[in-house]
C-alpha positions in Angstrom: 109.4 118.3 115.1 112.9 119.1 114.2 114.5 118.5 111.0 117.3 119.0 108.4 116.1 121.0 104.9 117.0 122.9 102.3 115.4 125.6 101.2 115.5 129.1 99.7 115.1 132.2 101.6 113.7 135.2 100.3 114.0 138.5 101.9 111.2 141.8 102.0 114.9 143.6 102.8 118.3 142.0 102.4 120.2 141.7 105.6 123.3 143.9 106.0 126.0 142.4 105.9 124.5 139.8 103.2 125.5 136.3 105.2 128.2 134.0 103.5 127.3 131.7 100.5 126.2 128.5 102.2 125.4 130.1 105.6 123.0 127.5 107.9 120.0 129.3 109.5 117.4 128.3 112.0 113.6 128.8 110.7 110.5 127.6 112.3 107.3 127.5 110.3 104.1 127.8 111.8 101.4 126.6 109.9 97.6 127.2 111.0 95.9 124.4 113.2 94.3 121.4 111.3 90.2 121.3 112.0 90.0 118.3 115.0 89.3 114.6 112.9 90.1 111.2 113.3 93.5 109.6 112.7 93.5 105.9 111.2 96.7 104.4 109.9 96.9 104.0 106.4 97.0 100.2 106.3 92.9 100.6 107.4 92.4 101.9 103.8 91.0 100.0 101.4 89.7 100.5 97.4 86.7 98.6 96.6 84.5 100.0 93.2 87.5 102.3 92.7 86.4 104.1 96.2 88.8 104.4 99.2 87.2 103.7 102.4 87.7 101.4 105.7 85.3 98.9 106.7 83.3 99.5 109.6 82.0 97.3 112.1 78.7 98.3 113.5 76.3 96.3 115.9 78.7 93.3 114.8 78.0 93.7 110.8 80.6 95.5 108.3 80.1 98.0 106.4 82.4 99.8 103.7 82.3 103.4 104.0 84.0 105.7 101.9 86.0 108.3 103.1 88.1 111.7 102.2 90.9 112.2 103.2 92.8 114.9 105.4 96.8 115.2 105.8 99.1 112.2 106.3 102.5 112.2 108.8 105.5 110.2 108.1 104.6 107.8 110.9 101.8 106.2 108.4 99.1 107.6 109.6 96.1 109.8 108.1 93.7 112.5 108.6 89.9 111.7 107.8 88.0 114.4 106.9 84.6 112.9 105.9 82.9 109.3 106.4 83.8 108.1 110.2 83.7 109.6 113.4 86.3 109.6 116.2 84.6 107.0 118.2 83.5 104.7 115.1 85.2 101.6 115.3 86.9 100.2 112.1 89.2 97.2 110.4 92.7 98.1 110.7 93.9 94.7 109.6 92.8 91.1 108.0 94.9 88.5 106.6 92.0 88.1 104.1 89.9 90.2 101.8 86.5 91.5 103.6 83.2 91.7 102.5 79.7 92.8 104.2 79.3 88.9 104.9 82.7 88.5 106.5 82.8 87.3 110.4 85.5 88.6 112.0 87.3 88.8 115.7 87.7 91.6 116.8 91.4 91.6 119.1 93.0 94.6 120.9 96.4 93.7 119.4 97.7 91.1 116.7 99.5 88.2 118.2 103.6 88.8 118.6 103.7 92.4 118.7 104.5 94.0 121.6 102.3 96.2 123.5 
């Protein structure tokens, strides 16, 4: 990812010459790799007795499972850390409110949106 920031600079040993007031520089952070979890988007989380969690479907019932939560990305999406597994499947979206009696459909795509 590239990107724009400010930020202050701290040296173990001053350059010489000391660069101009307001001088750009090029940094690039590595930070340490994130353990391997699933990624839902953040509109699949839901509060329900002051938990968050998603609802999942298993064997056609629903369930609400409470989860913890990882890191999140500007693209709206978030790391699980505990409570689902990658190949779980859960709610990402209903018009209405769910509960363990709900029926649902289950669709690959809401209507309108391009694939």
């Amino acid at each position: 990812m590239t990107e724009e920031s400010l930020a202050k600079i701290v040296f173990d040993a001053p350059p010489s010459p000391l660069p101009p007031v307001g001088e750009l520089a090029e940094v690039t952070v590595q930070l340490p790799e994130l353990p391997a979890a699933p990624v839902i988007p953040n509109a699949a989380l839901r509060t329900l007795d002051g938990r968050r969690g998603v609802w999942k479907l298993t064997d056609g019932a629903l369930q609400f499972v409470p989860v913890e939560l990882g890191r999140s990305d500007l693209d709206g999406n978030v790391q699980v850390t505990k409570g689902i597994d990658a190949s779980d499947q859960i709610v990402v979206y209903s018009e209405k409110a769910l509960t363990s009696r709900s029926r649902i459909q289950v669709v690959d795509r809401l209507g309108g949106v391009a694939p």
